[in-house]
Structure formats: C-alpha cells, structure tokens
N, C-alpha and C positions, 0 to 999 in steps of 0.2 A: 159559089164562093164559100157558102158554110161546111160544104165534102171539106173541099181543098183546106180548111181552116181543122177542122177536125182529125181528118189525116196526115197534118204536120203535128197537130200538135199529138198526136197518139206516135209519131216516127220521135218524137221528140223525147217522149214517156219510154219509149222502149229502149232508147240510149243509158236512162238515169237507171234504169232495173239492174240489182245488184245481184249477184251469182254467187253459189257459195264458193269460198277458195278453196280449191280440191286439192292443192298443194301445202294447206296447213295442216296436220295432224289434229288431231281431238285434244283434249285439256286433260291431263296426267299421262299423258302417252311417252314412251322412251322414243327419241330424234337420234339422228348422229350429225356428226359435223355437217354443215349447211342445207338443213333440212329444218322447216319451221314450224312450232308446234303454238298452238294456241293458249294462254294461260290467264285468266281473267279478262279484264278489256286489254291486253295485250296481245300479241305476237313475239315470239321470243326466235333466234337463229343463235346456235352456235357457232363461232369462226373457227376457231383454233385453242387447244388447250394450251395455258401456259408454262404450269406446273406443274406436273404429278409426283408428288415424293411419301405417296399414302403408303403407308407401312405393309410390306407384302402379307399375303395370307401364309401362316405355317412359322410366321418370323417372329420371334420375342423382341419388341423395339424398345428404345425409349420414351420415344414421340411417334402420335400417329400419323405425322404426315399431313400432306394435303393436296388437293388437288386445284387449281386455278383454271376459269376457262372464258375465255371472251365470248359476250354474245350480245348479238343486236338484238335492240329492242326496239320494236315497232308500233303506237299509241300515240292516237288521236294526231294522226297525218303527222307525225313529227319519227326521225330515225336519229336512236344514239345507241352509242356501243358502253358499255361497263363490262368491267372485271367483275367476275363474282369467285368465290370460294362457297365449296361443298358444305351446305349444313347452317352457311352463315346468309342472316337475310340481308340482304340489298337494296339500297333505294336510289331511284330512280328520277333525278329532276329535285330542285331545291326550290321549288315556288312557294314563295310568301303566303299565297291565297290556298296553298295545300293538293294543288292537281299532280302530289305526286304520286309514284305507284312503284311500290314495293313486292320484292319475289324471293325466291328460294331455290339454290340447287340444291334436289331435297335427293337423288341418288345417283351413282353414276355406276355403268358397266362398263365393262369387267372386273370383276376384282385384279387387283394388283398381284403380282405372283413375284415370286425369287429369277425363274425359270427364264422368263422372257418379258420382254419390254410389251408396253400395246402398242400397236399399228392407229392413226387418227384414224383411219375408216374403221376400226375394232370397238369405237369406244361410240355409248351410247348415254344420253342426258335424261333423268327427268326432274320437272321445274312443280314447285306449288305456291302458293303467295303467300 
C-alpha cells in the first residue's frame, strides 16, 4: 500500500512540474505580430497594428508621427489586451492595492520609408517596462 501510495503521489508531482515555454521569446528580444515575447513578470503578444503614421525616413515632416499597436498581455493567470503607442509607457490594471504592471514599446522595425507601405508580417516589436 505504501509503493502504490508513493507512486500516485510522485504521478501526481510530475503533472504539477512546469516546462519552460519555448514559444516565448527571451526579454528585450524583437517579436512580430502574434509571437509572444517575455517582459518582466509578464508575457506580452502583439495583434495587429493600428496606426502607423511615423514620419518616413529621407522626409522633412511637421510631426513625427506614430505608430499604435494592440497587444495582449499575459500576468498572473489573468489576459487583457491594451493599445499602446511607441515610446509612451502604459499601464496595465487600475487596482487599488497596486498589482499593476506597466511597459514600454520601446522600438519598432522597419523604418517607415516614402517608397512602400510595411506588410503586418514585415514589422517587428520590441517592449521594456
């Protein structure tokens, strides 16, 4: 009875053992759209850009532009999505008690050109808090 008690509870132990996620990216790494990169205690995915009106390279503008981009965010078993903007930090969750968690699109690829538009699988994110 003590085997059989021992080896449920070790079948039991090897259910809870946690694996790393080989589908997240490492922390400051460039992602593309729906590819999930790791950033603090979070998880971040981009969806879809909303915006890009960043001032091409070679162009004298008025304004620089911006770029917008939807991305899920993944932290402490909870999924919400935010809009963010390039360069501006974001916060994430308005709880009282402070479990919120703040980030940064801190660079996006490719530069913007006159030339031609990006393609969504052309453009690459990276995030820092």
């Amino acid at each position: 009875m003590m085997k059989q008690t021992a080896a449920a509870f070790a079948i039991l132990l090897a259910g809870c053992t946690t694996l790393p996620d080989t589908d997240v990216a490492a922390e400051g790494s460039f992602v593309a759209i729906g590819e999930a990169v790791r950033n603090g205690d979070a998880v971040l995915t981009p969806l879809r850009v909303g915006e890009d009106s960043r001032c091409p390279s070679g162009v004298q503008c008025v304004w620089q532009g911006r770029i917008t981009l939807l991305v899920e965010v993944e932290r402490s078993g909870e999924d919400r999505q935010a809009w963010v903007t390039l360069g501006q930090g974001t916060l994430v969750g308005e709880h009282p008690m402070g479990d919120n968690y703040a980030f940064t699109l801190e660079e996006v690829r490719p530069t913007k050109t006159a030339e031609a538009d990006i393609a969504p699988a052309e453009y690459l994110f990276r995030f820092g808090t």
